[in-house]
N, C-alpha and C positions, 0 to 999 in steps of 0.2 A: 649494025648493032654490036656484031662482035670485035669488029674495030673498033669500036669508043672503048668497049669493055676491058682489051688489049694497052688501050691506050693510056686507060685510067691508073692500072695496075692496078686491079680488083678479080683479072682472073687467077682464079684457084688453081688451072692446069700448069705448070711449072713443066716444060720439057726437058729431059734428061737427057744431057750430051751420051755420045756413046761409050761404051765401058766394058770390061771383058766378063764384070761377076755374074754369076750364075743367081737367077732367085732362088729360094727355098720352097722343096716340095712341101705341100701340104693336104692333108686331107682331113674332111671331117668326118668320124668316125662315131658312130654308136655301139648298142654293145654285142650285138649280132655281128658287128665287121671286125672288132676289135680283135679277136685269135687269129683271123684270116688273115688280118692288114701283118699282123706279128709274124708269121710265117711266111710271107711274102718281104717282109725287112729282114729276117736271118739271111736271103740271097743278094740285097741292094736296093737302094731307093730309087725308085724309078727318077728321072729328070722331069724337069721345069715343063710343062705341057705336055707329057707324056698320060696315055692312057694309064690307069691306078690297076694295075692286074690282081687286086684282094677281088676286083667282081667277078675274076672267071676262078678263082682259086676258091671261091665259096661252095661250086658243084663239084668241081675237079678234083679237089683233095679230099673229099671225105668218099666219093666215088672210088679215088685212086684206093685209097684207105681201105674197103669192102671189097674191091676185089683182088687185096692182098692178103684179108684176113677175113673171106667170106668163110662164116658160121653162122646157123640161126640160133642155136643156144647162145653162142658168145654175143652176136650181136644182138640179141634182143636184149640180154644182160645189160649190157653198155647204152641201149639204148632206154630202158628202165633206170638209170643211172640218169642219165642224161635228161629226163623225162623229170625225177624225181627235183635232179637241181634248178630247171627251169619256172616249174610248178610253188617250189616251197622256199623262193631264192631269200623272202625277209623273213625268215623263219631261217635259214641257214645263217644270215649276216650276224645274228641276235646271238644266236647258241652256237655256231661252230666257225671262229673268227680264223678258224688256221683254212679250212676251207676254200680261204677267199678266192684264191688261184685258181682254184680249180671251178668253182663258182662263174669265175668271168669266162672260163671257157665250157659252158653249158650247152649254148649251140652248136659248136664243135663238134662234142661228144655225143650229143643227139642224133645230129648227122652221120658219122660215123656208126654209131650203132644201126640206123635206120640202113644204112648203106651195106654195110657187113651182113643182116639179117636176109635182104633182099638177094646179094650175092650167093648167100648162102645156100637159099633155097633153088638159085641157080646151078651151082655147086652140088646137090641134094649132101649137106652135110652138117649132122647136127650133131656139136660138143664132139670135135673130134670121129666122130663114129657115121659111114654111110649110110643114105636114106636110099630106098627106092620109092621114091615119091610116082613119078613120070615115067618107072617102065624103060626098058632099054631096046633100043632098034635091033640088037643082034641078035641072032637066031642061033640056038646050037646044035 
């Protein structure tokens, strides 16, 4: 059957002799990968059949992000921030059009916040200033 089909010149598959170009990366992205996939393009595009490293950069950078700037005051801040623009996002496109940047990076910042806060409490340090939350193992 696929020799007659071959035969007829009615198959659709056309084989491409070999060639040196490179296809085009691509990925499809929404709007949760969309800050991720961006900050994973400021270091290079991945190649042609290569793993898309925006999936591990979704935990890893906002993680990294908290435990460089673990605070609970700040991060909860930011994450109340981040909270607000997920929440009220066509309420923001309507009344505040300069927004929009910051807008598409909502889950980002939510992350981020959420990350730092968590850190923070790891850190015991709220708004600059020590907690003693957990008590200190040292004896004087």
């Amino acid at each position: 059957m696929v020799d007659d089909i071959k035969k007829s010149g009615l198959a659709f598959v056309k084989q491409v002799e070999h060639h040196d170009l490179t296809p085009p990366t691509f990925f499809e992205l929404n709007e949760f990968l969309w800050p991720f996939h961006e900050i994973v393009q400021t270091y290079g595009t991945p190649n042609y059949q290569e793993a898309n490293p925006t999936l591990f950069s979704i935990i890893t950078y906002p993680f990294l992000y908290g435990i460089m700037f673990g605070d609970i005051g700040h991060g909860f801040l930011l994450f109340c921030i981040g909270l607000w623009l997920c929440l009220k996002k066509d309420y923001i496109l309507v009344n505040f059009k300069s927004l929009f940047l910051l807008l598409k990076s909502r889950y980002l910042i939510l992350l981020m916040g959420l990350f730092a806060a968590f850190c923070g409490f790891m850190y015991n340090d709220m708004m600059s200033l020590p907690l003693d939350l957990f008590g200190t193992c040292y004896q004087a």
